[in-house]
VEXDREN-2710 file (C-alpha; in Angstrom, 1 decimal):
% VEXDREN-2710
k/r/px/py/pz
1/UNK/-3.6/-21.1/-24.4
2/UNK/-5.9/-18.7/-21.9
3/UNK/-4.6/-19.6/-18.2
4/UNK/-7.4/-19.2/-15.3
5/UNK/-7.0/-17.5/-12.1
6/UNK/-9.2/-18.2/-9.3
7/UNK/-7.6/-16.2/-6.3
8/UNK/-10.4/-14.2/-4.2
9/UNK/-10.3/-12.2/-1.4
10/UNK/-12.8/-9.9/0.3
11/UNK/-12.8/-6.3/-1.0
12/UNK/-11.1/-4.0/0.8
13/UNK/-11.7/-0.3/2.2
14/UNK/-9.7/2.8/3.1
15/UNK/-6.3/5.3/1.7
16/UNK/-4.3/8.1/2.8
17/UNK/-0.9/8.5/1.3
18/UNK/1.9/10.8/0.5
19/UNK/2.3/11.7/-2.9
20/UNK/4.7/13.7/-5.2
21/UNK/4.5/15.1/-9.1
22/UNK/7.2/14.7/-11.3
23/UNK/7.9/15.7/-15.2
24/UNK/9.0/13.2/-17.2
25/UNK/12.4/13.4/-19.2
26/UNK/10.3/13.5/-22.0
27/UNK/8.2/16.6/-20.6
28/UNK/11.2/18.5/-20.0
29/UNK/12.0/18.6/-23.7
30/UNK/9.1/19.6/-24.8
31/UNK/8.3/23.4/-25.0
32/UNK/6.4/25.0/-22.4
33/UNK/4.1/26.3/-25.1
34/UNK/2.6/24.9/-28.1
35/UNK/0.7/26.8/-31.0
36/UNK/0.4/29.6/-28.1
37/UNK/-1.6/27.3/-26.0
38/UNK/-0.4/26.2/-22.3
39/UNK/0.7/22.3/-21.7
40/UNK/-1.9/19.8/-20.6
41/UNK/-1.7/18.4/-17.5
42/UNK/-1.3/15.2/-19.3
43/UNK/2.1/15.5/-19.8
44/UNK/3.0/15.7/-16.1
45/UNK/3.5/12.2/-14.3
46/UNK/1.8/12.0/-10.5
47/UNK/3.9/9.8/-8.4
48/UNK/3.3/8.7/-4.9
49/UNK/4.7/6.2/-2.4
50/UNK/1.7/4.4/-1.0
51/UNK/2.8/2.6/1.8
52/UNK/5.4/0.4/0.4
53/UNK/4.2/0.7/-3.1
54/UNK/5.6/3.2/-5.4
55/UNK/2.4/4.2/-7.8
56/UNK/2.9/6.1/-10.6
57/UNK/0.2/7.7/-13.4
58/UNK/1.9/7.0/-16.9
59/UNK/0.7/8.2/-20.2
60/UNK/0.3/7.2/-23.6
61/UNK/-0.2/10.6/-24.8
62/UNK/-3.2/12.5/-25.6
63/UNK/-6.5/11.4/-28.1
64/UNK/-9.4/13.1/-29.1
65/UNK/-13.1/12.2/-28.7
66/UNK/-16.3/13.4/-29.7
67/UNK/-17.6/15.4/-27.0
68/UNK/-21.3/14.1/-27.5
69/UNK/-19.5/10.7/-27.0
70/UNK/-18.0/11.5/-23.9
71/UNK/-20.8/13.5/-21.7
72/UNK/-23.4/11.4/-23.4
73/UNK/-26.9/12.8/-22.3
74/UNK/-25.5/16.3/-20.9
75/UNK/-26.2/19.3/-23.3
76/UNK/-23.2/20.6/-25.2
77/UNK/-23.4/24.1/-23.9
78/UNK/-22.9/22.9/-20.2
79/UNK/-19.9/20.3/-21.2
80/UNK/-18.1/23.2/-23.7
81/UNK/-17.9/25.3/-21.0
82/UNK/-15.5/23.0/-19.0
83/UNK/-13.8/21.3/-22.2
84/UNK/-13.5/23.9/-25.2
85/UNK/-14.1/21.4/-28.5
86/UNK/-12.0/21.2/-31.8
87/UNK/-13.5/22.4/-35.2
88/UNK/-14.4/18.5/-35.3
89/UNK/-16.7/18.7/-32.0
90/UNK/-13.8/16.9/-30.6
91/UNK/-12.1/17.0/-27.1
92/UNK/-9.0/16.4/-25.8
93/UNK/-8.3/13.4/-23.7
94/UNK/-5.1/11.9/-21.7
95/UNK/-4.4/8.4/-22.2
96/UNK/-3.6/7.2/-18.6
97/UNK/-2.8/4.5/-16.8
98/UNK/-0.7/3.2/-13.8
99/UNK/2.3/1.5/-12.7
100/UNK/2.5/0.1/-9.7
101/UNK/5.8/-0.9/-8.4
102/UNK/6.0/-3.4/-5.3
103/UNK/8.8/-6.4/-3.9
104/UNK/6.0/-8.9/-5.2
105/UNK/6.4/-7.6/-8.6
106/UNK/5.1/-4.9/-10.7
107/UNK/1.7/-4.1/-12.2
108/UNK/0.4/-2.1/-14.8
109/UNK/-2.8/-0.9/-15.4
110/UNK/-4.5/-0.2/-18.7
111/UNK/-1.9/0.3/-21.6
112/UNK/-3.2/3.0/-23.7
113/UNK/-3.6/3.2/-27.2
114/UNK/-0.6/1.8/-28.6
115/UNK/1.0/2.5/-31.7
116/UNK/-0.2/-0.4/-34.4
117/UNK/-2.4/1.8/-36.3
118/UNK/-0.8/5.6/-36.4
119/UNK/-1.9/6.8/-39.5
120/UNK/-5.5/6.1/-38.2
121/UNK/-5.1/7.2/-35.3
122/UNK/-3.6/10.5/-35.9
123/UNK/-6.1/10.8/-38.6
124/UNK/-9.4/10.2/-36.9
125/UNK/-7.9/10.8/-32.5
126/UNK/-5.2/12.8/-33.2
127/UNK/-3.1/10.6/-31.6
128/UNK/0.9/11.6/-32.7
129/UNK/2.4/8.2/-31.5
130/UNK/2.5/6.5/-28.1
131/UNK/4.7/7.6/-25.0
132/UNK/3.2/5.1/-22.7
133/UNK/6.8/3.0/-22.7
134/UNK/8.8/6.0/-22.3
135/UNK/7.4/7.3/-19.8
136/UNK/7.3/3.3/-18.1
137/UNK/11.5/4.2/-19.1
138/UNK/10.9/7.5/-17.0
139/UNK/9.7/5.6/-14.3
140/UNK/12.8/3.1/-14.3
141/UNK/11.4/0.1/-16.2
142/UNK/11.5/-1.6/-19.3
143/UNK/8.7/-4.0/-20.8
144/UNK/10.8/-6.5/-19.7
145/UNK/9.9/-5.8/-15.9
146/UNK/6.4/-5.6/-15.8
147/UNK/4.7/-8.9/-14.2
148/UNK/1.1/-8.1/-14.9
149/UNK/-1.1/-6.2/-17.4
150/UNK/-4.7/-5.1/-15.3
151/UNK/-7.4/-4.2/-18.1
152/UNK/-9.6/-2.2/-17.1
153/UNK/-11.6/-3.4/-20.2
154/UNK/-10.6/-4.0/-24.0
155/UNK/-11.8/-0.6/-25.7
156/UNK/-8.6/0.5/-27.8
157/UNK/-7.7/3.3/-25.8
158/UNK/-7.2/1.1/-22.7
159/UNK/-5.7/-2.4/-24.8
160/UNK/-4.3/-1.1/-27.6
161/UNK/-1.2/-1.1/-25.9
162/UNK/-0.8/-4.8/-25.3
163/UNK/0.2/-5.6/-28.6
164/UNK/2.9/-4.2/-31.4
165/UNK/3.6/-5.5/-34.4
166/UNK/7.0/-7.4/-34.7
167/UNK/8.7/-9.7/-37.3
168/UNK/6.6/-9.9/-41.1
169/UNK/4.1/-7.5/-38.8
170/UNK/2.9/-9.8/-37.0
171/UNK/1.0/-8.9/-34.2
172/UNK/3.5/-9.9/-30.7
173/UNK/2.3/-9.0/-26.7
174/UNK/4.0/-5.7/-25.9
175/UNK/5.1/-6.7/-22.7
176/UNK/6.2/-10.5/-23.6
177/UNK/6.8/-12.4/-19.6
178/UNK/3.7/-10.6/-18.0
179/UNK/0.4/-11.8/-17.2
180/UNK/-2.4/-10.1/-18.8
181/UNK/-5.6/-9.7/-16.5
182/UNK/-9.3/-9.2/-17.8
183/UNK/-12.5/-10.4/-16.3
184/UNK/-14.1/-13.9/-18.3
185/UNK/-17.4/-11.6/-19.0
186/UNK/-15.9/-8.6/-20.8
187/UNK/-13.4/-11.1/-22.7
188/UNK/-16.4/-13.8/-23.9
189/UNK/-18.3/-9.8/-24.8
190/UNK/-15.2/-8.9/-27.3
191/UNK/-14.0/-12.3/-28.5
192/UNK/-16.9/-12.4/-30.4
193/UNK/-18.1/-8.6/-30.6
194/UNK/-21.3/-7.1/-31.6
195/UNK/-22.4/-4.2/-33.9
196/UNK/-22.4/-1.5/-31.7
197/UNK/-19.0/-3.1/-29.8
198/UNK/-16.9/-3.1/-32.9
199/UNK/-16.7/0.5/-33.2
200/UNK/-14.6/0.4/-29.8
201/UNK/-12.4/-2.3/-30.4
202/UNK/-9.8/-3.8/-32.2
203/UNK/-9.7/-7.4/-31.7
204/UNK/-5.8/-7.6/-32.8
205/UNK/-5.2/-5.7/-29.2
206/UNK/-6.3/-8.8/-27.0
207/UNK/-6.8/-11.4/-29.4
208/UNK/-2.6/-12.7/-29.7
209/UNK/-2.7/-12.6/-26.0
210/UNK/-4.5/-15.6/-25.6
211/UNK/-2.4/-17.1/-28.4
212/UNK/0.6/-16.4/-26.6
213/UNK/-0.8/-18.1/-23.5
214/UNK/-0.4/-14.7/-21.3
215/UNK/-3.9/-14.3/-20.9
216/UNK/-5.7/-14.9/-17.2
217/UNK/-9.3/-14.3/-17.3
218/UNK/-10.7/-13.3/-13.7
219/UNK/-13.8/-14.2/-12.7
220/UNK/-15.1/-11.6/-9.9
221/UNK/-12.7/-9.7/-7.5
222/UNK/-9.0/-10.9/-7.4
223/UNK/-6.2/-10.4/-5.5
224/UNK/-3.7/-10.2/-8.3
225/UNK/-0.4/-9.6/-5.9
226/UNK/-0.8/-8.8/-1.9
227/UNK/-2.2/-5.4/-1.9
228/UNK/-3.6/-4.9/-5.3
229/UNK/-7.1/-6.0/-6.4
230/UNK/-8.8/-6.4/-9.4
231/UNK/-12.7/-4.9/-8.3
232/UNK/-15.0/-5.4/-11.0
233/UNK/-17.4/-2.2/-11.5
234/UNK/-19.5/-3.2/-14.5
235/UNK/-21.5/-0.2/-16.1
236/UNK/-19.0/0.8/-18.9
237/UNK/-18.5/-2.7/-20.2
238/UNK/-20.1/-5.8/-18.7
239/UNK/-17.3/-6.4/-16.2
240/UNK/-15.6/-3.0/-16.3
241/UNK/-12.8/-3.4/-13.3
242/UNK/-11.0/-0.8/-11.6
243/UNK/-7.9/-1.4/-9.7
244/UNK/-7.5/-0.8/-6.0
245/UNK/-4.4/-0.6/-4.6
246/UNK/-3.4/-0.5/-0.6
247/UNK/-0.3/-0.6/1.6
248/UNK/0.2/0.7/5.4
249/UNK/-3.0/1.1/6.0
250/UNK/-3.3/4.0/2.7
251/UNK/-5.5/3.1/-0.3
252/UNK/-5.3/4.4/-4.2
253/UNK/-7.7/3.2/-6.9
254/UNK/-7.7/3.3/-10.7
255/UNK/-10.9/4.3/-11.7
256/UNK/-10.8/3.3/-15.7
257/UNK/-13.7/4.3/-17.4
258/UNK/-16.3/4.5/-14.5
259/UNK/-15.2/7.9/-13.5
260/UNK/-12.5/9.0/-17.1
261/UNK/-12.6/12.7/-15.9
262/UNK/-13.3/14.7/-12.7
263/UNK/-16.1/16.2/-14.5
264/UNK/-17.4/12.4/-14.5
265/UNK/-17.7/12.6/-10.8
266/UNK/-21.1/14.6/-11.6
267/UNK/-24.1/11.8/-11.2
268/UNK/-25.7/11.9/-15.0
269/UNK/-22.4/12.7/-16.5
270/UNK/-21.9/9.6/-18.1
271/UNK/-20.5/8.5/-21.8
272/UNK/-22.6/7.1/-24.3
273/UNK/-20.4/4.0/-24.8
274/UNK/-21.4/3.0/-21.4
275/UNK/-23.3/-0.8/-21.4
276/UNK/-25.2/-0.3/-18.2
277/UNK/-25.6/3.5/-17.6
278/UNK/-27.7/3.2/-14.7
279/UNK/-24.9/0.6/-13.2
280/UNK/-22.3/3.1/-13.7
281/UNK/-24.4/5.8/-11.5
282/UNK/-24.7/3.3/-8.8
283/UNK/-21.3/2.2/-8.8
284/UNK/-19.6/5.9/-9.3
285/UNK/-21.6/6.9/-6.7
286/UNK/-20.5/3.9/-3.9
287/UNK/-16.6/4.9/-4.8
288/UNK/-16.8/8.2/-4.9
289/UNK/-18.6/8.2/-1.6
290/UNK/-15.9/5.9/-0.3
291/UNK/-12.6/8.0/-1.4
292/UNK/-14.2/10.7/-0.2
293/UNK/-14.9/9.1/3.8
294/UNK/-12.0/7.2/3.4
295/UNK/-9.6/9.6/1.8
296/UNK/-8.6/7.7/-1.2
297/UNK/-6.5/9.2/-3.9
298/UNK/-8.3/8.1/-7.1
299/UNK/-7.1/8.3/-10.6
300/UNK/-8.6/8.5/-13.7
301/UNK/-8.1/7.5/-17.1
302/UNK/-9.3/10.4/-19.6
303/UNK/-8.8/13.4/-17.4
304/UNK/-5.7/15.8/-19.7
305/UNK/-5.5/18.2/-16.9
306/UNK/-5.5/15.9/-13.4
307/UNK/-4.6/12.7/-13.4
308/UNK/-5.3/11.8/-10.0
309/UNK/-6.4/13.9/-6.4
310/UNK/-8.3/13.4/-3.5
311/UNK/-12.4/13.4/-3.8
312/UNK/-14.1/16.2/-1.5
313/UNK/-17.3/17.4/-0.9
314/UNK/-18.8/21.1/-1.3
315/UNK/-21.1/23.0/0.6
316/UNK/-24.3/21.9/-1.8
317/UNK/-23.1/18.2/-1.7
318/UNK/-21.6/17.8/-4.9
319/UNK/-18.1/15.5/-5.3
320/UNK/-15.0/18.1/-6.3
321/UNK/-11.6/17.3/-7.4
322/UNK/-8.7/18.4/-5.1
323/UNK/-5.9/17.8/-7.6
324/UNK/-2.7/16.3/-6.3
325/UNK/0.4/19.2/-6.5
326/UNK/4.1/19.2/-6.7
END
């Protein structure tokens, strides 16, 4: 049974907010090396107490891309100079998303990749197995706790984490009293998806939750609890939403797949999954001139090395990453 909610408000503006980084109990077992290479930033977590929220980035581990997929139009030699591809002309990618933790209940945003189909995964993304609930652990929360799932959109590496399988493998909700969030367009898009969609998704991520009756679809920009919105963005999907996120007067957003890195944040640096390319310039463009007048702290999906820091400007007028620190 798929539930509607119909709650709007008017978008809101503005964010400061003071922030700290932790490792994770799993990050402090791991070495501080591996195969002679330095850690990612991936596997440190970025939390902050925004107003009365307490935001935190969570992971689900790393996965890797084809570059050409990634930077779409941009020339190899300019994106391998700022991410150094595998042997397979793939890069490596965080798999982040957010928890947001409030006294009206808690949120998370974006669920990773999951763990359902590891032998593929580690095969073709090199993805080892999924952290994402360890790290919610880490954070002082079980699945048990979280009140809604926020999608960003339904590609795998954002929904894949909604579902595990369970008894006789069938295929349960991950997270089994929450709410599950996704706009009506992008769900009626991957219900029913096309050829060049299917490469993206796996319709056993979302497909149970309507089953289940957890599902919500959104039409437009909700309110989910006081304080957090669901904005829809479009570009990257047809109603690619990012999550916004304000308390005390300080802002945070959630950029999913609009912005995935900081080297994103460049205008024509877009992937070639994106739907609407010329939508996501537009759109990128508002928010990134808005965190950066407004002071925002935005966060991004994809980024290994930063998950989240405020956007600045340089001297020529290009956007800049200044990464959150300890």
């Amino acid at each position: 049974m798929i539930h509607e909610k119909p709650h709007f408000r008017n978008r809101p503006e503005g964010i400061d907010g003071g922030f700290r980084q932790q490792p994770s109990p799993v990050d402090r077992l791991r070495k501080a090396f591996k195969n002679g290479r330095p850690r990612l930033g991936y596997e440190r977590m970025v939390k902050m107490q925004l107003g009365d929220f307490t935001v935190t980035s969570v992971s689900d581990g790393l996965i890797r891309l084809d570059g050409g997929t990634l930077f779409g139009i941009v020339p190899k030699p300019l994106w391998q100079q700022r991410i150094a591809p595998d042997r397979r002309n793939r890069i490596a990618l965080g798999l982040n998303c957010v928890l947001i933790q409030t006294d009206r209940g808690n949120v998370l945003v974006d669920t990773g990749n999951g763990g359902k189909r590891q032998a593929l995964m580690r095969q073709r993304f090199g993805h080892r197995s999924s952290r994402l609930l360890s790290e919610i652990k880490a954070a002082g929360l079980s699945p048990n706790d979280i009140d809604y799932v926020l999608l960003s959109h339904l590609h795998f590496d954002h929904a894949g984490g909604c579902t595990r399988l369970g008894a006789e493998d069938a295929v349960v909700p991950v997270f089994p009293k929450a709410r599950y969030l996704i706009q009506r367009a992008d769900w009626e898009q991957f219900r029913t998806p096309n050829g060049r969609a299917r490469g993206s998704i796996f319709t056993d991520d979302y497909l149970p939750l309507g089953d289940s009756g957890q599902l919500d679809l959104l039409d437009g920009d909700t309110e989910v609890i006081p304080g957090v919105w669901a904005r829809v963005t479009g570009g990257h999907t047809h109603a690619h939403q990012i999550a916004v996120m304000e308390s005390g007067g300080q802002r945070a957003a959630f950029l999913g797949d609009l912005v995935p890195t900081q080297h994103h944040m460049a205008p024509a640096w877009i992937t070639s999954v994106d739907s609407f390319p010329e939508e996501t310039l537009e759109r990128k463009q508002e928010l990134l001139e808005r965190a950066n007048r407004d002071n925002w702290i935005v966060f991004f999906s994809h980024d290994p090395h930063n998950r989240a820091g405020y956007v600045d400007r340089t001297d020529d007028n290009k956007f800049r990453l200044r990464p959150v620190t300890p």
